[in-house]
N, CA and C of each residue as an Amber inpcrd file, in Angstrom:
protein
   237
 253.1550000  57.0130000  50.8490000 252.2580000  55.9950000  50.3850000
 251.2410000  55.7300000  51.4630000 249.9150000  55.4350000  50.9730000
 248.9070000  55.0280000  51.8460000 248.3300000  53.5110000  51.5700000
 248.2670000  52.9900000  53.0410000 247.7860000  51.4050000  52.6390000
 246.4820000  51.7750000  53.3810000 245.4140000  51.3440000  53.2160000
 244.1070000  51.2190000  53.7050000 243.9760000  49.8560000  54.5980000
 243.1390000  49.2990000  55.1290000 243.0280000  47.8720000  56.0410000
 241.6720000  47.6260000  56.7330000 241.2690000  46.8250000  57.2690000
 240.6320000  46.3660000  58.4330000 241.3560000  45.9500000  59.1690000
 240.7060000  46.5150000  60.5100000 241.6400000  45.9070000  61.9390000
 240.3980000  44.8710000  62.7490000 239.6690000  43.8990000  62.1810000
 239.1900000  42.9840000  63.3530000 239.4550000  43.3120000  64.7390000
 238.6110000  42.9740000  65.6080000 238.3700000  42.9670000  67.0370000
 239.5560000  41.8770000  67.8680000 239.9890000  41.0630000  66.8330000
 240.8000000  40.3710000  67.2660000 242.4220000  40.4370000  67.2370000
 242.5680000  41.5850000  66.6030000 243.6920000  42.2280000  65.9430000
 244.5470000  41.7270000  65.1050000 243.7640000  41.0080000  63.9840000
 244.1970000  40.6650000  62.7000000 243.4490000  41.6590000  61.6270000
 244.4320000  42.0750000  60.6610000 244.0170000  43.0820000  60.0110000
 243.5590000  42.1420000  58.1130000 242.4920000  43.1390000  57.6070000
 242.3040000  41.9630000  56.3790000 241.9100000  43.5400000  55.8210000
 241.6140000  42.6430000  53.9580000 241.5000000  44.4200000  53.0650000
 242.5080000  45.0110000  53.0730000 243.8580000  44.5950000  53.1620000
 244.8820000  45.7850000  52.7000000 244.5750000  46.0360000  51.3050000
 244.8420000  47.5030000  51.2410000 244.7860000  47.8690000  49.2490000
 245.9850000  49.1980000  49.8190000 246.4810000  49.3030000  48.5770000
 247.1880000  50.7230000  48.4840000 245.8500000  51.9520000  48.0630000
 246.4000000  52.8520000  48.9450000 245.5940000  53.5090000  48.4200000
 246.2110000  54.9670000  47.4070000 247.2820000  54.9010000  47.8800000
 248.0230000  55.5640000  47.0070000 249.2880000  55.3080000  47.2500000
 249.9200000  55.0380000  46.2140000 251.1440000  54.7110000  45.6340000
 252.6400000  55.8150000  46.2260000 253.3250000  55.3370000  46.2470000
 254.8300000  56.7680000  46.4030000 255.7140000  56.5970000  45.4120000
 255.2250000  56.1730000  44.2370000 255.5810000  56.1770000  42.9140000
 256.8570000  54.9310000  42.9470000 257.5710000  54.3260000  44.2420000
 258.1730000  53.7790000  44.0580000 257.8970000  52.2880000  44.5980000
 258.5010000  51.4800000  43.6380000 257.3730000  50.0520000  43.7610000
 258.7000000  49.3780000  44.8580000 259.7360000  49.8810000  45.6060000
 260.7240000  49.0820000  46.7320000 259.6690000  50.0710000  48.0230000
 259.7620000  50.9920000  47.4710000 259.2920000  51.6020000  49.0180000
 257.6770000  51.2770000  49.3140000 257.2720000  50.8060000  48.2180000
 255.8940000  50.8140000  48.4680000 255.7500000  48.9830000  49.7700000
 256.4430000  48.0470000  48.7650000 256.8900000  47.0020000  49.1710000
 257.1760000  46.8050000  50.5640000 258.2020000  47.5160000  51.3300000
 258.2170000  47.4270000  52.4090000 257.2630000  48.3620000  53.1060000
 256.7840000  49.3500000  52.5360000 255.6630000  49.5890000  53.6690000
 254.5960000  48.6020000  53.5270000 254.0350000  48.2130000  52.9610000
 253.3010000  46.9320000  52.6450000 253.6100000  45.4400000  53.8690000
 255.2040000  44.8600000  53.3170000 255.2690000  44.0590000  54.3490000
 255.8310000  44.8400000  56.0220000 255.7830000  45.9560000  56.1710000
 255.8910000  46.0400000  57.3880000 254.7190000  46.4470000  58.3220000
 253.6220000  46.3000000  57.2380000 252.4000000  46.4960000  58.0520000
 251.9750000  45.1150000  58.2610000 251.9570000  44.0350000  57.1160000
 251.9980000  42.7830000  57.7390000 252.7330000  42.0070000  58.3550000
 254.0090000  42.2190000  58.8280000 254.8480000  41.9500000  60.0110000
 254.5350000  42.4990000  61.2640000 253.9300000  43.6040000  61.1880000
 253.0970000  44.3800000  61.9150000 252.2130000  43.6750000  62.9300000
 251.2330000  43.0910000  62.3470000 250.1070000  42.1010000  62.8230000
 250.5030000  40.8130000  63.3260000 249.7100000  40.1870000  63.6980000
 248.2410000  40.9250000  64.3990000 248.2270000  41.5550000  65.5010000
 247.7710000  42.1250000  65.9010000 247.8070000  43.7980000  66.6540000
 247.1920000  43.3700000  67.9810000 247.3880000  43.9990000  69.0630000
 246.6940000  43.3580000  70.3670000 244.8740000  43.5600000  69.7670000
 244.4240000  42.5670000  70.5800000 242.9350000  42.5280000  70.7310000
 242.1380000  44.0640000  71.0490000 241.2360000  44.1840000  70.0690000
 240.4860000  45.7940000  70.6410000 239.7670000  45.6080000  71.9840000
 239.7850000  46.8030000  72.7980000 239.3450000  46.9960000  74.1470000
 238.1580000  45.9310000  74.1570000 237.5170000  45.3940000  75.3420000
 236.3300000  44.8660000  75.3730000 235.2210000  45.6390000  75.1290000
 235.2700000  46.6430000  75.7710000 234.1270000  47.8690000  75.5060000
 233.6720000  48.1440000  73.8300000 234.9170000  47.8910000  73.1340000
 234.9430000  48.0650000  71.9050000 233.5830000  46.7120000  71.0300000
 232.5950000  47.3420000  70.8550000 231.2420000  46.4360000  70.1630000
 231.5350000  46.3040000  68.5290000 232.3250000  47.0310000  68.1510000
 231.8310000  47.2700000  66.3150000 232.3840000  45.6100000  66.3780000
 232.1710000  45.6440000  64.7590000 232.7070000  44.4500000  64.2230000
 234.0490000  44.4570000  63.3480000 234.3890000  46.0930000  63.4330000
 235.7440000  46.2610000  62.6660000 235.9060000  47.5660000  62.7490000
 237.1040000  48.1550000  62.5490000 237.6430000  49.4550000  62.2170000
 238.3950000  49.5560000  61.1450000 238.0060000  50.6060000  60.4260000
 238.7290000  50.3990000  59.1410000 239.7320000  51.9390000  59.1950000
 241.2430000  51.6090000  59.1010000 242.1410000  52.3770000  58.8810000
 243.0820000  52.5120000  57.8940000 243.1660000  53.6650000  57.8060000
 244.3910000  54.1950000  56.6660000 245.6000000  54.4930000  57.3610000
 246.8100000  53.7560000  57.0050000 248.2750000  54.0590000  57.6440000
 248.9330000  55.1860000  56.5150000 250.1740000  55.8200000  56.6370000
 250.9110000  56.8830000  56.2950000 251.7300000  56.7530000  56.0410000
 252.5090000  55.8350000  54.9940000 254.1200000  56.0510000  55.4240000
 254.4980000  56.9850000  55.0350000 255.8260000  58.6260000  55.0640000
 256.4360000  58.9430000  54.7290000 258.1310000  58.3850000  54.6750000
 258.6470000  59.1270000  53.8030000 260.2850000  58.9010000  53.7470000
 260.9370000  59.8670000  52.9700000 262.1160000  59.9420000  53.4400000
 262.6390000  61.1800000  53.0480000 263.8270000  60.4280000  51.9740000
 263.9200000  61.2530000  51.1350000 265.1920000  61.3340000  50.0000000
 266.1230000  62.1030000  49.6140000 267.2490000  61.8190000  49.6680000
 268.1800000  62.6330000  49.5610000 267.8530000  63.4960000  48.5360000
 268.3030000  64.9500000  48.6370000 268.3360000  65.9360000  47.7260000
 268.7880000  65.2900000  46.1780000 268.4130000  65.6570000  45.0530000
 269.0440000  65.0850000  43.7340000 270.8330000  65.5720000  43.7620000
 271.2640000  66.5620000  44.2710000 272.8960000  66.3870000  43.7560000
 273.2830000  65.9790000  44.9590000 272.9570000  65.3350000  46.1760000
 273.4300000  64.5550000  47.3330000 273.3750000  62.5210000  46.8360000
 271.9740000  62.7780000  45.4450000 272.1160000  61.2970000  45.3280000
 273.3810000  60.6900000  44.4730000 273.7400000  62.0190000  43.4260000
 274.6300000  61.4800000  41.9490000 276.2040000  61.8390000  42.5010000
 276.1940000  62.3060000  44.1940000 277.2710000  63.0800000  44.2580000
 278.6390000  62.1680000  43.8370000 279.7100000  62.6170000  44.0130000
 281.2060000  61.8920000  43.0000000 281.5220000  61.3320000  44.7350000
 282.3090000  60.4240000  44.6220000 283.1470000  59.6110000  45.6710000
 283.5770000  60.8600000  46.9160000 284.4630000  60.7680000  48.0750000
 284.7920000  61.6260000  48.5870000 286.3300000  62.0500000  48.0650000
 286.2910000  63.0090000  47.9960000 287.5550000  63.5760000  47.5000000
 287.6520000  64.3690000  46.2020000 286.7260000  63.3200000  45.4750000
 286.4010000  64.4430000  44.1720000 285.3330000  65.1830000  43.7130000
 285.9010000  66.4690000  43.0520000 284.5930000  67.1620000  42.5930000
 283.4390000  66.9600000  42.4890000 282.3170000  67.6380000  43.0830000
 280.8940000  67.6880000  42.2100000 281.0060000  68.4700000  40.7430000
 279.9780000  67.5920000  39.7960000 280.1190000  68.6810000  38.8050000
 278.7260000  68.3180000  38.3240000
């Protein structure tokens, strides 16, 4: 999933949008609030003049294989 943002000079970020979805609306959720738990972000360098930077974050995550998710208890068969 991709969240889009502004990062202010002050390192508060504003404009979050998804920018694309990971089809799942829990995982999307916490990448969402862990970018705003995230913030606000140290202050940009002084040198730094703009009035904003605008970034796109990345989350990946991995999922278990499909017969690792439905697998049977330990001890008994897969089928």
């Amino acid at each position: 999933m991709d969240i889009r943002f502004t990062l202010l000079p002050n390192g508060k970020i504003t404009d979050m949008t998804v920018f694309h979805s990971s089809g799942d609306k829990a995982m999307d959720a916490a990448a969402w609030h862990a970018l705003q738990h995230a913030a606000p972000f140290h202050r940009l360098p002084r040198r730094f003049h703009g009035k904003r930077i605008m970034l796109q974050f990345n989350f990946l995550y991995n999922q278990a294989p499909v017969d690792e998710q439905h697998s049977a208890p330990s001890g008994e068969p897969r089928h």
